[in-house]
N, C-alpha and C positions, 0 to 999 in steps of 0.2 A: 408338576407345574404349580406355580404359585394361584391363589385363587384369593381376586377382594370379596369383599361383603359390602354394599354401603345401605344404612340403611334409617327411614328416620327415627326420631325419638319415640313416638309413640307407637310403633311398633317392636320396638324392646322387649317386652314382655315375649313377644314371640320370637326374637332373634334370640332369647336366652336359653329356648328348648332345642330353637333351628341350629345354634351353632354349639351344643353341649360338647360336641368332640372336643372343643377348646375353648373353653370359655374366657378364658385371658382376652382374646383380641373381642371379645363384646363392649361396647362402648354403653355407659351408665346415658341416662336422658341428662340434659342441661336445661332444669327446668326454671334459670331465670331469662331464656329465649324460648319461649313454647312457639311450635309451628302452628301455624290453621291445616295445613295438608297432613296426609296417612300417607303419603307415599312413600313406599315403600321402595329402595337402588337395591338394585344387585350388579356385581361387576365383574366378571367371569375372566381375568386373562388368559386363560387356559383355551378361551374358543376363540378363537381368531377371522376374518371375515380379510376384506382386500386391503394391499399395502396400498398406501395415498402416496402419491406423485408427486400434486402440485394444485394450489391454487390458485388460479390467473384471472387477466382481464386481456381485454383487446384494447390495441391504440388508433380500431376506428373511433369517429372519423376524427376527430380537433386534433388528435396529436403529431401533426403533421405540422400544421400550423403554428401547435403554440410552441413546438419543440425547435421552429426554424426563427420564428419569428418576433417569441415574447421575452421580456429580460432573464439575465440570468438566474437573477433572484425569484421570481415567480418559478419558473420551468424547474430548477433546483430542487423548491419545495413542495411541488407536486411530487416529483419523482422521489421525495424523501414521504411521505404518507405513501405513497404506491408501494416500498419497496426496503422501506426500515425497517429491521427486526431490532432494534434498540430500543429500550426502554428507561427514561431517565426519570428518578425523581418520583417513579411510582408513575408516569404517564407514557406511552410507548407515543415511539413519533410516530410511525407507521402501521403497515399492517400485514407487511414481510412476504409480500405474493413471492411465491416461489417458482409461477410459470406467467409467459408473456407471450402475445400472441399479435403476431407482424404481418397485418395487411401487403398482400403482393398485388399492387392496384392494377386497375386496367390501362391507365392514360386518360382518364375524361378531365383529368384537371389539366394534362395539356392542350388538352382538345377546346377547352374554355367552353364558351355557350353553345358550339358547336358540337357538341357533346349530345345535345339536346336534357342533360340533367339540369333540370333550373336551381335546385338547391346548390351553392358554390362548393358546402363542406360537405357534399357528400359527392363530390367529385373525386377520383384519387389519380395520385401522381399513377408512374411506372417508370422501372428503368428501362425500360424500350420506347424509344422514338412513335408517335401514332402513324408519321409517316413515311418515316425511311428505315424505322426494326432497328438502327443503331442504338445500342447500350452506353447509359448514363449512368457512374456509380454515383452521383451526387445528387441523384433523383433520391426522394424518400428522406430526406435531409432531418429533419423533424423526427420521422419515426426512430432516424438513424440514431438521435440525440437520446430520445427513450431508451431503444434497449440497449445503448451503451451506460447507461445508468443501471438499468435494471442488473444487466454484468456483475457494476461492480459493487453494489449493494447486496449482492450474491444468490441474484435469483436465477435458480441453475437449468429450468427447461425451456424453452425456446420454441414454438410455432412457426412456421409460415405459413400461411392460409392464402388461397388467391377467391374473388366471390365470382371474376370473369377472367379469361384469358386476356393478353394484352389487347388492344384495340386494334393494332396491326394484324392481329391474326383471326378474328371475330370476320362470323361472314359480311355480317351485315356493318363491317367498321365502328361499331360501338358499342359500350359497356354492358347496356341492358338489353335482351336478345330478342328476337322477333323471328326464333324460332322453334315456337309453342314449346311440348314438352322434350325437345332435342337440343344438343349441344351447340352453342352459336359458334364455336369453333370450328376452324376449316374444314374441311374434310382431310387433306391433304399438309396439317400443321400438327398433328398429335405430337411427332416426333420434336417438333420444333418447340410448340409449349413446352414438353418436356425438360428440352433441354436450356431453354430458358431458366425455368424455377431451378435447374442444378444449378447454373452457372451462375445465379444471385445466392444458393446455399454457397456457394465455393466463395464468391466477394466474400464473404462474411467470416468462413471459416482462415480464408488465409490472408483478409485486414484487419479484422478485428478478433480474432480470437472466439467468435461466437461459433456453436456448435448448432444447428438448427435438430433438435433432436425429433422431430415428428416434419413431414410435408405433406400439406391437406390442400389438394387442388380443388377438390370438389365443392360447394357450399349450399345446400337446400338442395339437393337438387331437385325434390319437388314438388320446386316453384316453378313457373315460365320466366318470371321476370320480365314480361312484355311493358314493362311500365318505366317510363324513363325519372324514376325516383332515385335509384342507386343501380351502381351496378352488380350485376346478378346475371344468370344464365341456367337451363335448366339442362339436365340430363341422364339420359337413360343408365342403367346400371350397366347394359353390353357398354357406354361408351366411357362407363367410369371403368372399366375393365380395359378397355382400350388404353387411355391416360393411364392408367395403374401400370400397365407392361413398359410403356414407351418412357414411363418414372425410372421405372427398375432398373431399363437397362441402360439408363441415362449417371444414375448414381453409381451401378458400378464402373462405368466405363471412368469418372473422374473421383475414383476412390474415395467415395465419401458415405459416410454410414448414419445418415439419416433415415427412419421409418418414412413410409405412405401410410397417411392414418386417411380413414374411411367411413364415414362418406357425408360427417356434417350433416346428419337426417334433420330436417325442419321441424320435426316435432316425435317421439321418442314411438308411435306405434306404428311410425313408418321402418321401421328396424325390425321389425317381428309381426308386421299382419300386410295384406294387402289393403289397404286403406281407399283407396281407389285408384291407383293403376300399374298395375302389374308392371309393368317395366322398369317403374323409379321407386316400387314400393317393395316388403319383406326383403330387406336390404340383407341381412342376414344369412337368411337359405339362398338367394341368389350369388353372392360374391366370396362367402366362407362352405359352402355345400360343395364337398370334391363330385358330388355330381351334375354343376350345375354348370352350362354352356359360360358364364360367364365367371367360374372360379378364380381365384385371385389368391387362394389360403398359400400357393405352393412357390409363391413367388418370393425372392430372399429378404426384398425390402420394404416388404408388405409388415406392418406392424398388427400383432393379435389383438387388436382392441377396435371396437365400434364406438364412433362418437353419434352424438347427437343431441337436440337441444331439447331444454326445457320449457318450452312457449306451451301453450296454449293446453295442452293437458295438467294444469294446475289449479284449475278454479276451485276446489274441494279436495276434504281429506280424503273423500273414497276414492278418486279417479286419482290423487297423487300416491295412493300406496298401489292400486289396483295396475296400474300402469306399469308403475316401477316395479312391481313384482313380476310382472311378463317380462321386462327387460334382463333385470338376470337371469332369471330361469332361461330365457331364451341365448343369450350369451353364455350362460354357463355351460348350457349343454353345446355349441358351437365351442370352447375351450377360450372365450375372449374378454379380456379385460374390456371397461365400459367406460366411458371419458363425456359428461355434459360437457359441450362446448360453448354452450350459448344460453346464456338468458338476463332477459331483464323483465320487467313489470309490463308485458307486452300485448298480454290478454287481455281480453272484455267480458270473460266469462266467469267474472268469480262470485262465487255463494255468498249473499246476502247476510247468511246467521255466519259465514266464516271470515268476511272483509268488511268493512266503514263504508267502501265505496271511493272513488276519486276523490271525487267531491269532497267527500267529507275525511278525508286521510290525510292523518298526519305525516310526517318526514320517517316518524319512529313506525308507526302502523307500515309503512310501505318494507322496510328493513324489516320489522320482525315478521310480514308475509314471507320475506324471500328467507328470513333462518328458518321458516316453514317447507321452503323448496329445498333449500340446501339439505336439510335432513334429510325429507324423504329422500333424493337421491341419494344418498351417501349411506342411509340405511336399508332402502330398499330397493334400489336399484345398484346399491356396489358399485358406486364411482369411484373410481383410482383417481382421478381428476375433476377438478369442478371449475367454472370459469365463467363469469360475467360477462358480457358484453362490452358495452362502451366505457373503458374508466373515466372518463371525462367529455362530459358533453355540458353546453347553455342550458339553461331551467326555461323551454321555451313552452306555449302552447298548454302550462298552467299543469303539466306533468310532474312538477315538483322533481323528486326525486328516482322518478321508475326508471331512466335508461341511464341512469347515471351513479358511477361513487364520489368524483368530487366536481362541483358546479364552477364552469369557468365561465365566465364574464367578461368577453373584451371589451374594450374602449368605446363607448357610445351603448353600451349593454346587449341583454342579452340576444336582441336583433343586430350588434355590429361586427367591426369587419377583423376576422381573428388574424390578419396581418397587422394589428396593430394591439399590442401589449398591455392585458385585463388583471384581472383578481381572478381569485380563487377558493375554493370554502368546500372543505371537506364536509360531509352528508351522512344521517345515520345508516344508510347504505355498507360507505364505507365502511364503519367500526364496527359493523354489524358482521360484516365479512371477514372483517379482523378478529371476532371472537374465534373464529375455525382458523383463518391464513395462518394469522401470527403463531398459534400455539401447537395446531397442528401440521407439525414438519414434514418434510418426503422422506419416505421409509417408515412412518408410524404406520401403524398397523390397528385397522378398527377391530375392538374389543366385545367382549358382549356385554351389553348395557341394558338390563330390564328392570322397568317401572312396573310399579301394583297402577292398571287404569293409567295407563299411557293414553293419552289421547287428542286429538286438534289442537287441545290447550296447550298442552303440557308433556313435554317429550324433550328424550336428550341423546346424546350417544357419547361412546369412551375409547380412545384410542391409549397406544402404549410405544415407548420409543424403541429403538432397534436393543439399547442397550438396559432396558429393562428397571430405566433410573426414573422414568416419567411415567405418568397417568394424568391423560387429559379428558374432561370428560366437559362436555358444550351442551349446557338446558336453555329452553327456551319455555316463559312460564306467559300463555296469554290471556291467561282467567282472571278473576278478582282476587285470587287468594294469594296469600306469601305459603311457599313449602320449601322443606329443608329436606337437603340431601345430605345430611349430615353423613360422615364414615363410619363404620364400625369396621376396620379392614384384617383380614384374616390371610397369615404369613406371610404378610409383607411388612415393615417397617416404614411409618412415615414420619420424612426430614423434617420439613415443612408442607403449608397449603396456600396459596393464593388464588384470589378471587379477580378476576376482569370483566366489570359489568358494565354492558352497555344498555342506556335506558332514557328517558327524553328527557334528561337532566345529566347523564352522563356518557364516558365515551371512551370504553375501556378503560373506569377508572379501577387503578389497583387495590386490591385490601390484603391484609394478612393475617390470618387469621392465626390467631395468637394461641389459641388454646385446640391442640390437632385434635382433639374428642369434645369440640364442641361443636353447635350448628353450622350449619351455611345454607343462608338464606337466600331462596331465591323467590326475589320481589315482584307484584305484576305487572305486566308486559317491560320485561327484562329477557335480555340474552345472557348468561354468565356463564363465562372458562371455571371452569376450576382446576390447577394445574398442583398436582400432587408430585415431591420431590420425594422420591424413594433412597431409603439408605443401601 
């Protein structure tokens, strides 16, 4: 197997004894760019970690709206930042998500104020009637318009997620349940949700050519959701086991080869502990344990992966590695791929010496927090997948940038009425996300990436392409210092290098680094790809 070295200038003197097996691929210092850092890269192809999926977001909640009801030219370039992998002129238009994630609503947006949701946009359509269960394929209009973009800008995985079942079929006739930690679904409609969510996969497979590759009925489950803010529903793992059977034999019955992904944990230590209550918690040994009453592993179209989100266990670097390292370990040993499904800036719990604070945070501070989340997951909890939350939300309530990538503004601002046709303004969020989406593609494969004194500050990881032509490797630097990860790479040959840094002046701008044995610097609080073209 091929094996890099990267490593900085002043530590040369010790890469000249470390790698004497061959000293040809030692790179000389470039000492008219001296670094402030010792840090030292190593880059190991040879050890390999999980193949990556996809990077997504979700089109709760605005995308409903601005996708039915804003100009073309606005909605167009939204979905051109969402979903470009183009790059012209050394500035990429987008940020090339590769997964998409389609709200299957409950009906409270037909239901209107009767819904009892007072927020308008966090109502959602459905294709089913609230009260006569008749199906509407022109329901969802808006979202329809999304990921018929996302398609054809070629982003190839696909979600459906439902947060409640329809409203027709809810005990209590509405979104959010008011029946504590149980499912507000009927008792006597499993079969019927079921077959419901197939029969909007099949719309889709046989209108539009979309393939839903994953269906996630479940969402938090536990939450109660007794609060009429959005809709939500809680429930037991016996009755995600329930849903999960009556999914199965729902898809095969209309030949269609979508997973059941499971089970949207509300926050990542409810997959691996009892947290507090046994029935909706250790998601894990309950639903993947062939000894457990509520097993689910042996069922065909049950998919080997656990999702769940990223909330609230992120306040600090110990509890974000500590975390994440019970999560693999505990998946690995179940045999399952690990998928964050959720996260935005959603916590209140973050360390003083490791965030600004609201208040006092910048657009760029809130983005390089979440390249801090995205890491840990990705390096220490092995996500195949990673996926934001809301791509598009109002800047309301002084949140700046936490639940959002790109800030939509309709007409009368950010309190007006998103039936009528706003702006738009892409957020360091987004290009924050785009230093990982864009370069790193589905099918790369995380590498082994070690720093001398990795630490809160300063941490990166290295993926590599299926065809052995790429090395991408994503730093994130949040100290005072500028450090260089310059290469010194050892039996591999490099084409070229380019640099994409995001930083509160810039926004994935390109550089090319003109001389392959000299520096690359990385400046502070920056995000930077560096994408190595192998011969």
């Amino acid at each position: 197997m091929k094996k890099i070295k990267l490593m900085s200038c002043m530590c040369v003197a010790i890469a000249l004894f470390a790698c004497n097996d061959d000293p040809a691929y030692t790179i000389a210092p470039d000492k008219s760019t001296p670094s402030e850092g010792t840090e030292n890269v190593v880059i190991d192809i040879s050890k390999t970690y999980q193949t990556i999926e996809s990077f997504a977001a979700s089109d709760c909640w605005f995308a409903n709206y601005i996708g039915e009801y804003w100009t073309n030219s606005e909605k167009e370039e939204i979905a051109k930042l969402l979903f470009s992998s183009n790059i012209k002129n050394g500035q990429p238009e987008g940020i090339g998500l590769s997964g998409w994630r389609f709200n299957l609503g409950g009906g409270t947006a037909q239901q209107g104020a009767a819904s009892g949701i007072a927020d308008v946009e966090k109502r959602a359509e459905s294709f089913m009637d609230p009260v006569t269960g008749t199906l509407d394929w022109s329901k969802h209009a808006g979202q329809q318009y999304f990921i018929d973009k996302a398609k054809s800008y070629g982003c190839s995985q696909f979600v459906m997620f439902s947060n409640t079942p329809p409203v027709y079929m809810t005990q209590n006739g509405k979104g959010y349940s008011q029946m504590g930690a149980y499912s507000n679904l009927k008792a006597d409609s499993y079969d019927d949700f079921a077959d419901y969510i197939t029969s909007a996969v099949k719309y889709f497979k046989d209108n539009k050519a979309i393939d839903f590759t994953y269906i996630s009925p479940v969402n938090e489950p536990q939450y109660n959701w007794d609060e009429a803010n959005q809709e939500g529903s809680g429930w037991q793992n016996s009755e995600i086991k329930k849903i999960a059977v009556e999914l199965d034999k729902s898809l095969e019955s209309k030949n269609l080869t979508s997973k059941i992904l499971v089970a949207e944990s509300a926050a990542w230590n409810y997959i691996y502990e009892n947290a507090n209550d046994a029935g909706r918690n250790n998601v894990i040994s309950n639903l993947f344990n062939s000894t457990s009453s509520n097993y689910i592993g042996n069922l065909k179209h049950i998919a080997p992966v656990i999702a769940g989100h990223s909330y609230w266990l992120d306040g600090d670097w110990a509890t974000l590695l500590s975390t994440r390292k019970n999560v693999a370990s505990s998946a690995d040993a179940a045999g399952l791929k690990v998928y964050q499904t959720e996260w935005s800036m959603l916590g209140d719990g973050y360390s003083s010496s490791e965030f600004v604070g609201f208040d006092n945070a910048s657009y760029m501070d809130i983005a390089l927090y979440m390249s801090k989340v995205i890491h840990c997951d990705l390096a220490y909890a092995n996500v195949a997948s990673w996926s934001y939350w809301t791509a598009l939300s109002p800047e309301r309530w002084s949140h700046k940038n936490r639940f959002l990538l790109i800030k939509v503004t309709p007409a009368g601002g950010d309190y007006g009425d998103f039936k009528q046709s706003g702006t738009h303004a892409a957020t360091k969020t987004l290009w924050v996300l785009g230093n990982y989406s864009l370069f790193i593609r589905p099918d790369y494969k995380r590498i082994d990436l070690g720093m001398a004194d990795t630490s809160k500050d300063l941490f990166g990881s290295a993926y590599i392409s299926p065809n052995y032509k790429e090395v991408v490797a994503v730093y994130t630097n949040l100290s005072t210092k500028q450090y260089d990860a310059k290469a010194g790479i050892k039996n591999v040959e490099i084409e070229s290098i380019k640099t994409y840094t995001t930083n509160q002046s810039q926004d994935l701008a390109e550089n090319t680094i003109s001389d392959i044995q000299g520096s690359i610097l990385i400046n502070p609080n920056s995000v930077v790809t560096v994408v190595y073209k192998l011969k």
